[in-house]
C-alpha positions in Angstrom: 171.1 -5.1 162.4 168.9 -7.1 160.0 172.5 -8.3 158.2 173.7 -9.5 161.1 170.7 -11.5 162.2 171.2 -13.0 158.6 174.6 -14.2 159.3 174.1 -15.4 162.5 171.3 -17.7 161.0 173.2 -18.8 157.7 176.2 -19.4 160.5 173.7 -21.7 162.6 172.7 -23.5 159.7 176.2 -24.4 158.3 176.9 -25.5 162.2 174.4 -27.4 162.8 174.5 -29.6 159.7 178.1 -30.5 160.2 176.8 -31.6 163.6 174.2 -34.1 162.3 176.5 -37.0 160.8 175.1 -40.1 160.0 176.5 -43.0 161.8 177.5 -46.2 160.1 175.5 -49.0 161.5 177.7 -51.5 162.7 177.3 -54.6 161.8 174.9 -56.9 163.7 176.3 -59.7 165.4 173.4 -61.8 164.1 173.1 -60.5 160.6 170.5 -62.1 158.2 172.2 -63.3 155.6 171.4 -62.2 151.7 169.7 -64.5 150.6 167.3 -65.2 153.6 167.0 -61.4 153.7 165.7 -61.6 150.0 163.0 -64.5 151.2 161.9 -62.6 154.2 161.0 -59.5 152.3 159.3 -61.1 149.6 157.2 -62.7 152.0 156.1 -59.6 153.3 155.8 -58.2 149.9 153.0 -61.2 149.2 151.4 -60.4 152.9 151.4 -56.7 152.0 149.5 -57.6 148.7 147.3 -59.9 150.8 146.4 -57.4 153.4 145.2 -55.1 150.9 143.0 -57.4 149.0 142.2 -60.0 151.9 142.5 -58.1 155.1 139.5 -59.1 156.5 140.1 -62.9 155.3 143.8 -62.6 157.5 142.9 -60.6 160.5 139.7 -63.3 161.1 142.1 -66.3 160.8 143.8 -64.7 163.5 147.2 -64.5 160.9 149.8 -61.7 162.1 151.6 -61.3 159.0 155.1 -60.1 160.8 155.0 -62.4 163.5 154.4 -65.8 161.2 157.3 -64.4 159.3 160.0 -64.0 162.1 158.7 -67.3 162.9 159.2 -69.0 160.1 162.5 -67.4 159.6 163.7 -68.1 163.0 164.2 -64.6 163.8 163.2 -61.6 165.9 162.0 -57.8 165.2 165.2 -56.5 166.4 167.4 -59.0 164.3 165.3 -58.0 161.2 165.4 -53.8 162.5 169.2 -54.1 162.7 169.8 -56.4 159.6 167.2 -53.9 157.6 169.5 -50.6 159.1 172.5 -52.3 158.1 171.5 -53.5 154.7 169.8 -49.7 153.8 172.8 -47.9 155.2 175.1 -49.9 152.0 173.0 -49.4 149.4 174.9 -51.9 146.8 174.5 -55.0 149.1 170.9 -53.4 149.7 169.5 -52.9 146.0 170.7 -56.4 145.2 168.6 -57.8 148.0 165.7 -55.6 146.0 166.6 -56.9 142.9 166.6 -60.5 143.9 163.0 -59.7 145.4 162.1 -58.0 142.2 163.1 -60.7 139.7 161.1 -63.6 142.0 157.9 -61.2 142.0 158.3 -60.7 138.1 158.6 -64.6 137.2 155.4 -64.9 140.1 153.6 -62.4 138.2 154.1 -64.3 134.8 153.1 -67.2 136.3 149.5 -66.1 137.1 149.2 -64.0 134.4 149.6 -67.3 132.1 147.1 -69.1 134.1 144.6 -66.2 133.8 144.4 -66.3 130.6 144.3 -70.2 130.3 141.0 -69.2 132.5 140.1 -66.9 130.4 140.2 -69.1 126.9 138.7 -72.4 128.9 136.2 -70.0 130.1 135.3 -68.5 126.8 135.2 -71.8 125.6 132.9 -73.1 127.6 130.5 -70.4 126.9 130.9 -71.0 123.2 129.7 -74.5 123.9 127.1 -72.6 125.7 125.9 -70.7 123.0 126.6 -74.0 119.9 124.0 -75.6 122.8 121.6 -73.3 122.7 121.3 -72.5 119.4 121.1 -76.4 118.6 117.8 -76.4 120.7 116.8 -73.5 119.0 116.7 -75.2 115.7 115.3 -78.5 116.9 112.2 -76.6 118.6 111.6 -74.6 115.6 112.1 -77.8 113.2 109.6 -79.6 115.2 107.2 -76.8 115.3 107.9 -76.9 111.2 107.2 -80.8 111.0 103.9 -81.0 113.7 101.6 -78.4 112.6 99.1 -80.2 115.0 101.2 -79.6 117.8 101.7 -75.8 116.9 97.8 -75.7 116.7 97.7 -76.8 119.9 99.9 -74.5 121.6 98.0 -71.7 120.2 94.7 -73.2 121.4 96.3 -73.9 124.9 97.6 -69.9 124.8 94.0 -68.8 123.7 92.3 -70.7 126.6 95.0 -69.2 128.9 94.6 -65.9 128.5 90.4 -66.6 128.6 91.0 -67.2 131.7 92.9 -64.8 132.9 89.9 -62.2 131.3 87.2 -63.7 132.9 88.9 -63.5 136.2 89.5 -59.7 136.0 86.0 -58.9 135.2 
């Protein structure tokens, strides 16, 4: 009994995945081209990034990513569904929509890494000239202090007297 029930369920198996064939998509009568393809989804790529790091910033400039897309494409959801289907069901036409996408994020990527770290120097720099600064007052103070004796004597009268003060007020 128990081998038949095994056949039975091997024999439903084998049936019923010859009975789920996948159906070529036909091809949409307004099909996105390649190229514009290749723009669209890099654009979402950049509003993907941007939802992640500056959702809040979007949603409360009232900015639907999709929708100013298939604007400024000139296109609907359904044209970009069916374009997508078509595209992902033939892969070779697909992966070098991808790849275009994947070289124009690279060479972005570059881009702003190479003015990061023009940032980064000019910013370094500028703290250097910071620190040259401050270390130039340094010396004058302590060179004056070296050259007016008097007005060292002072400050530690003036510091004396200070803290007087603050004595005779606690008691």
């Amino acid at each position: 009994m128990i081998k038949h029930i095994k056949y039975i369920l091997i024999l439903v198996f084998v049936i019923s995945c010859n009975n789920n064939s996948i159906e070529t998509p036909k091809k949409p009568k307004n099909l996105i081209g390649k190229e514009k393809m290749a723009n669209i989804i890099y654009d979402m790529s950049l509003f993907t990034a941007a939802k992640g790091v500056g959702k809040y910033s979007l949603e409360n400039e009232g900015i639907s990513p999709e929708a100013f897309i298939y604007k400024k494409y000139n296109i609907d959801s359904l044209q970009f569904v069916l374009s997508n289907s078509y595209y992902s069901y033939h892969m070779d036409q697909f992966e070098g929509i991808y790849n275009r996408v994947n070289e124009r994020l690279q060479k972005e990527k570059v881009q702003f890494d190479s003015v990061i770290a023009i940032e980064d120097i000019e910013r370094g720099e500028r703290s250097k000239e910071q620190r040259i600064k401050r270390e130039s007052l340094d010396e004058i103070k302590a060179s004056d202090r070296k050259l007016n004796p008097k007005l060292k004597s002072k400050l530690e009268r003036s510091n004396r007297d200070r803290l007087k003060k603050v004595d005779s007020t606690r008691q």
